[in-house]
C-alpha positions as CSV (number, residue, x, y, z in Angstrom):
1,X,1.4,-7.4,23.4
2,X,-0.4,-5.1,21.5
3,X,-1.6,-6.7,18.0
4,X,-0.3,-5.6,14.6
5,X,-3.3,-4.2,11.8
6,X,-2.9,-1.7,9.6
7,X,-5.9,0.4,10.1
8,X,-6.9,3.0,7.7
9,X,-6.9,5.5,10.4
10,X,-3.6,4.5,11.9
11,X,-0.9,2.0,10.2
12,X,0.9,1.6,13.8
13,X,0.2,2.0,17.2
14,X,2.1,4.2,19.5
15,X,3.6,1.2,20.7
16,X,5.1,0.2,17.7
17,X,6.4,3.3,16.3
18,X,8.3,3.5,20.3
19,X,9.8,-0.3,19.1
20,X,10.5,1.1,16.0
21,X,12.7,4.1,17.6
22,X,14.1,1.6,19.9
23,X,15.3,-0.9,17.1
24,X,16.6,1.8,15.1
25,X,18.8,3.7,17.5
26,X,19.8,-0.2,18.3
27,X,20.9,-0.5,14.6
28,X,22.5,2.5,14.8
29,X,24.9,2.2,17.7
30,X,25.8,-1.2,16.5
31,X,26.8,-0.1,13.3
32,X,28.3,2.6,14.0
33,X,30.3,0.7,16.4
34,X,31.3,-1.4,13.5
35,X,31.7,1.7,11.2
36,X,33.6,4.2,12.9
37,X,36.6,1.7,12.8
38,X,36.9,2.6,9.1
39,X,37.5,6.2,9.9
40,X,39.3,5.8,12.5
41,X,41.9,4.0,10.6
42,X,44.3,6.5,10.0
43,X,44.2,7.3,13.5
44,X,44.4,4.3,15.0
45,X,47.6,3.0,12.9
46,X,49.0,5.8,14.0
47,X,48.4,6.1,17.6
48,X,49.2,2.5,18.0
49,X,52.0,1.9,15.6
50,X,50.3,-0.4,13.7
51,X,50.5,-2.1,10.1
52,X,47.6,-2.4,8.0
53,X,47.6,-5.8,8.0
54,X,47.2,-5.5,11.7
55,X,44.4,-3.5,11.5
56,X,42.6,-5.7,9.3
57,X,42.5,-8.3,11.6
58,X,41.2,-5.8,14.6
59,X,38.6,-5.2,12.1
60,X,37.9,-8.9,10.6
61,X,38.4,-10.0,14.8
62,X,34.6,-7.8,14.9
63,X,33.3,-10.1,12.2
64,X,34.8,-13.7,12.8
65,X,33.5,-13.3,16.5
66,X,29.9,-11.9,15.4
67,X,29.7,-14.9,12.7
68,X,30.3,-17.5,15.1
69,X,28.2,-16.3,17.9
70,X,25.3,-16.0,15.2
71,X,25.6,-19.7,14.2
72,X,26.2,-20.3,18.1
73,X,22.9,-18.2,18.9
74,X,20.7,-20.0,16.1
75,X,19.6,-23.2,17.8
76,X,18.7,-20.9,21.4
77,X,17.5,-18.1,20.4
78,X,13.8,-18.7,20.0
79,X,13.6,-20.4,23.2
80,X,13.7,-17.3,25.8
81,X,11.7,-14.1,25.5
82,X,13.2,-11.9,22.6
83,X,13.2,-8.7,25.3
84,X,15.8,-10.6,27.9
85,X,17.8,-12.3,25.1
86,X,18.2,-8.8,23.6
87,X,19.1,-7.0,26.5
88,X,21.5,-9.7,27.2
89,X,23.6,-9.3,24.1
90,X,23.2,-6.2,24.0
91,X,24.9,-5.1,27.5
92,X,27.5,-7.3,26.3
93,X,27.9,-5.4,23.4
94,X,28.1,-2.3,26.0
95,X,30.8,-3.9,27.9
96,X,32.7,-4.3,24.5
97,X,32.2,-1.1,23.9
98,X,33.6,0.0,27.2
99,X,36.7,-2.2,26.9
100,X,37.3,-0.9,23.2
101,X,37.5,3.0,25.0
102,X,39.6,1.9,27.4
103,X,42.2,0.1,25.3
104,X,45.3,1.4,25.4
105,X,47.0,-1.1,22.6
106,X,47.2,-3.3,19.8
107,X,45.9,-6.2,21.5
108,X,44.0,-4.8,24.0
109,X,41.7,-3.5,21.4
110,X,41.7,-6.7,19.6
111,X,40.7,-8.6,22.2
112,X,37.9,-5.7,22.9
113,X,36.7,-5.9,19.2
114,X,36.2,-9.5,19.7
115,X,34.4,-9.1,23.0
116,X,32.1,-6.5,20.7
117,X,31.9,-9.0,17.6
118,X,30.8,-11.5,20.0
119,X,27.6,-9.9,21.0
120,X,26.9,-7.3,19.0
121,X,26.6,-9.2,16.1
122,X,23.3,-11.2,17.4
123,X,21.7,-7.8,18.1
124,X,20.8,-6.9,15.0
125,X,19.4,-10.2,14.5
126,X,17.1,-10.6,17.5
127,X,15.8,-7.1,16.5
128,X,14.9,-8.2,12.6
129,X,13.1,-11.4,14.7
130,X,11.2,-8.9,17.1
131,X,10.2,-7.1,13.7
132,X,8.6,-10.4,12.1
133,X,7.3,-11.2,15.6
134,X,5.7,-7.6,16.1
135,X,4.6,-6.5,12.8
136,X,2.6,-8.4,9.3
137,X,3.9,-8.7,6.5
138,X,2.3,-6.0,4.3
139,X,4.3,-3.4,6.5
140,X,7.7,-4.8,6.9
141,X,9.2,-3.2,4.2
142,X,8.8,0.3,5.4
143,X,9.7,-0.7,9.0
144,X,12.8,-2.1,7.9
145,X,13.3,0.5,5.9
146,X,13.4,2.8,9.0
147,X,15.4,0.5,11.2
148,X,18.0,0.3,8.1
149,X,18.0,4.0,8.1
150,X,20.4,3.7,10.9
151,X,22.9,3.0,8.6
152,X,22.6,6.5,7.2
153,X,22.1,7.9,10.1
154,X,25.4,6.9,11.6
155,X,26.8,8.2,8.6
156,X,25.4,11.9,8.8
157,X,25.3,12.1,13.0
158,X,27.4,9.7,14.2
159,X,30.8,9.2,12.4
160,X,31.1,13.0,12.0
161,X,30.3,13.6,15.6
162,X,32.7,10.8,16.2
163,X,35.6,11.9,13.7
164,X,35.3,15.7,15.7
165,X,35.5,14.2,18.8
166,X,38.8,11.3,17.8
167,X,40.1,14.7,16.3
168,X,40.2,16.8,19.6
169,X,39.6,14.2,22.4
170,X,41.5,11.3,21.1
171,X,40.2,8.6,19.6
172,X,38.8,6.9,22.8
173,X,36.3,9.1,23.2
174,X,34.3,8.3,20.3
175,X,33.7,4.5,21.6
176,X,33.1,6.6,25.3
177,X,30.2,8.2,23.4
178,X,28.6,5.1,21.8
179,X,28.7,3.6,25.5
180,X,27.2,6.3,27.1
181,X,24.2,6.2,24.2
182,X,23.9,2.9,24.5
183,X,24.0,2.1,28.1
184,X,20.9,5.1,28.3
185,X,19.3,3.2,25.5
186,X,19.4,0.1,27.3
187,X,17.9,1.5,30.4
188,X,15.0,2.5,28.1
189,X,14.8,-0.8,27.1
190,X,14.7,-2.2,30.2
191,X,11.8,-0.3,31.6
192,X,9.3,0.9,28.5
193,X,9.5,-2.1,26.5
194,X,7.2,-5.1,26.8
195,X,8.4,-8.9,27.0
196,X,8.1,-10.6,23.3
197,X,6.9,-14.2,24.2
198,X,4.5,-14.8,20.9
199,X,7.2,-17.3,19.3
200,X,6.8,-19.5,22.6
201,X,3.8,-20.6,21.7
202,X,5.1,-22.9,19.0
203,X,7.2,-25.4,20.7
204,X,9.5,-27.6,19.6
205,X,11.5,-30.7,20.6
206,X,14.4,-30.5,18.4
207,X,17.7,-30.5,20.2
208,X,19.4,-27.0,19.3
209,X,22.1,-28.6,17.6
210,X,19.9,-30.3,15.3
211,X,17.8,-27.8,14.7
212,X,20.6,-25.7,13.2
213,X,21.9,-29.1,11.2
214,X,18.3,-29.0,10.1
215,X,18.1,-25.1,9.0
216,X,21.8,-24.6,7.3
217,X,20.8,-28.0,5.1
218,X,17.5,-26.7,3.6
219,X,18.4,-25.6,0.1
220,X,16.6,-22.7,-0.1
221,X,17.8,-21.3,3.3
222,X,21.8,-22.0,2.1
223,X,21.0,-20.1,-1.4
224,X,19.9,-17.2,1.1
225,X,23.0,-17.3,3.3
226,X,25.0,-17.5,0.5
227,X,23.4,-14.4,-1.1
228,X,23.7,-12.3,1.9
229,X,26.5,-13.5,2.7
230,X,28.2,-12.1,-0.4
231,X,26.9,-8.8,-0.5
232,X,28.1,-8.1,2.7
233,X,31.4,-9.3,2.3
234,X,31.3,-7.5,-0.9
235,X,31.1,-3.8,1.0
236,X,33.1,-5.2,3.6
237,X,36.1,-5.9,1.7
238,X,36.2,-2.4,1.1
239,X,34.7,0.0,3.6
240,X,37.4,-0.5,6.7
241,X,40.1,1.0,4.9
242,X,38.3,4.0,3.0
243,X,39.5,6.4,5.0
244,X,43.2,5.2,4.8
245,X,42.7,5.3,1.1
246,X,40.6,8.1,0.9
247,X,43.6,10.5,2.7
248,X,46.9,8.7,1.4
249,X,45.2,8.0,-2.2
250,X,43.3,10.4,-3.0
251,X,44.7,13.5,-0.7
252,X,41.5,14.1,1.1
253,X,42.0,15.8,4.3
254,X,41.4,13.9,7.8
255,X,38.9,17.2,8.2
256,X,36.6,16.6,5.4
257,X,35.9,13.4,5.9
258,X,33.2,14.1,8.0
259,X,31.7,16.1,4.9
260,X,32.5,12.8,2.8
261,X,30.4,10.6,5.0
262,X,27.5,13.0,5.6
263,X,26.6,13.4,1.8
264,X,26.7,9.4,1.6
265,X,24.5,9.5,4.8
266,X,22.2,11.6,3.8
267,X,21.5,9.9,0.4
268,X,21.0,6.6,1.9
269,X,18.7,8.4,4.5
270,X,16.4,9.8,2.0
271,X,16.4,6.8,-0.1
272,X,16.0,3.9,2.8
273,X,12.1,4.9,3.8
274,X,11.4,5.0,0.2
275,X,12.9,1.4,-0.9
276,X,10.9,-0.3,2.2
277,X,7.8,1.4,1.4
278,X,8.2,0.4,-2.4
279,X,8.8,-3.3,-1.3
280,X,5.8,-3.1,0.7
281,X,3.7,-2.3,-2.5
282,X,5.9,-3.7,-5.2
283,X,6.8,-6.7,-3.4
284,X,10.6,-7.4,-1.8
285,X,11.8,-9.4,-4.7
286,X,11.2,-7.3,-7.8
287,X,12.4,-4.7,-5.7
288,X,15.6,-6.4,-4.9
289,X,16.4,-7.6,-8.4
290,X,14.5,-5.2,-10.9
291,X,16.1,-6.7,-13.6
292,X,14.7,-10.0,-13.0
293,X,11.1,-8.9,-12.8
């Protein structure tokens, strides 16, 4: 593997601006995977006869799935190559994605949204791992940055692309076009990227069960958690049913939602580069919490 240094001529190679794309267009198709439910709310409750309090539990299924995996997934994962344990999890995300196109009910999706939970919800954290594993720490900032740029990017590209296409093709084929993305993505993977064995080095004895007793005890790892746990849950609260709300609350048409999503997209697009270079320079904490600094 090629090592990191940031070089006054170059900051990255060409190597790692390719695991860069890679990681981001990762992060994107799993979250859009996990956005585009949101949107396609209004559709789906109708298409399937379903209550809202059924829908929230096809969208919390996603979530409860990808939590327990995660804590599953913590005491393994740095004992294979990060390159096979990603493509593992993430062709099961694929296959998730497949059965969620393919659904053709209430449960059937449900059990498809769990199948997506499931694995998709350790991608994203076996790709933040090959980021600490592939880059220093004077440059992370701006390469998450770009990675969590994805989030916008689903907003301005994909759940607008996916909206037109619910809106003329019927809702399957939105998840249809993740999986075709992704399973082409994967391929890439597959082929151009390198194995990521550096972790391997440092071995350890600990049984995996202990090892995660030993992480979720440590004080300062739990306040972390706990922190990220509640921001997230925070958005998440809110964000599946904004498009329910947005057209029987606030009259907004099922066609301009696209436009809705794009200018929050393209905000968070501008602004992600420029927050991960600032922590880079500033430092991630006063970034994070101004105030406090």
């Amino acid at each position: 593997m090629e090592t990191t240094g940031v070089s006054k001529q170059r900051l990255f190679t060409s190597y790692q601006v390719f695991v860069i794309a890679v990681l981001a267009l990762i992060q994107f198709t799993v979250v859009l995977d996990f956005m585009i439910i949101s949107p396609l709310g209004a559709i789906l409750m109708e298409e399937l006869d379903i209550q809202p309090a059924q829908f929230g539990w096809v969208v919390s299924a996603y979530a409860f799935s990808a939590g327990a995996s995660g804590l599953l997934a913590a005491g393994f994962a740095d004992k294979f190559d990060r390159k096979k344990l990603l493509l593992f999890f993430y062709t099961g995300f694929m296959a998730g994605t497949v059965l969620c196109a393919v659904a053709t009910g209430y449960y059937f999706l449900l059990v498809a949204r769990i199948i997506t939970g499931l694995f998709g919800g350790v991608v994203s954290s076996i790709g933040y791992a090959i980021v600490t594993d592939l880059f220093a720490l004077n440059v992370r900032g701006r390469v998450m940055g770009f990675i969590q740029m994805a989030f916008a990017v689903s907003q301005v590209l994909g759940i607008p692309i996916g909206l037109y296409l619910a809106n003329h093709y019927g809702w399957h084929s939105t998840f249809w076009m993740i999986a075709v993305f992704g399973i082409l993505l994967g391929l890439v993977i597959a082929v151009y990227m390198k194995p990521v064995r550096q972790h391997l080095v440092v071995r350890t004895h600990q049984q995996p069960f202990m090892h995660l007793i030993k992480t979720v005890s440590n004080k300062k790892y739990l306040q972390a958690f706990l922190a990220t746990t509640l921001l997230a849950t925070g958005g998440f609260m809110l964000m599946p049913f904004s498009s329910a709300f947005n057209i029987h609350n606030l009259g907004i048409s099922l066609d301009d939602l696209p436009l809705l999503y794009g200018i929050t997209g393209v905000s968070a697009m501008v602004l992600s580069p420029l927050i991960g270079r600032a922590s880079d320079q500033l430092g991630k904490y006063r970034v994070f919490l101004p105030v406090q600094c």
